[in-house]
C-alpha positions in Angstrom: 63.4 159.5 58.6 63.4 163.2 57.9 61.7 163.0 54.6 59.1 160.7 56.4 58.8 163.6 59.3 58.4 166.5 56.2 56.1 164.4 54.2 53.8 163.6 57.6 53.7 167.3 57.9 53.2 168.2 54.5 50.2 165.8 54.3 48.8 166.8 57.7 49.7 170.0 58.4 50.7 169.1 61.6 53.6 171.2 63.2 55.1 168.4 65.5 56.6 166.5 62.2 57.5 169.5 60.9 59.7 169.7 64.4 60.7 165.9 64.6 62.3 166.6 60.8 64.1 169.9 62.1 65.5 168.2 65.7 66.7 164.9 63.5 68.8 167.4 60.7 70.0 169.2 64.0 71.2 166.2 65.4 72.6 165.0 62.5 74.3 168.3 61.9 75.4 168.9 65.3 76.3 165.3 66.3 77.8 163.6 62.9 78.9 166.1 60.8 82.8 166.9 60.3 83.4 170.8 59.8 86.7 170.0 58.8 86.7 167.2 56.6 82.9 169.0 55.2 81.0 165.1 55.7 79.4 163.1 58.0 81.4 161.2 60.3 79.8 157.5 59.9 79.0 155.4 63.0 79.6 151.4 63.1 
């Protein structure tokens, strides 16, 4: 999903991909990420 967001913005130019792709990493860093353990924490 981020590569899709950098890619729509790469080809368009347009800077609200280029923000999707930055809030879904944030997310991802933020919300599923282990500081501890260095990974991301998986979700079933």
């Amino acid at each position: 999903m981020i590569t899709a967001f950098s890619k729509g913005y790469q080809a368009l130019g347009d800077e609200k991909y280029l923000d999707a792709a930055n809030r879904s990493a944030n997310f991802i860093h933020k919300s599923l990420y282990d500081t501890k353990k260095r990974n991301r924490s998986r979700v079933v």
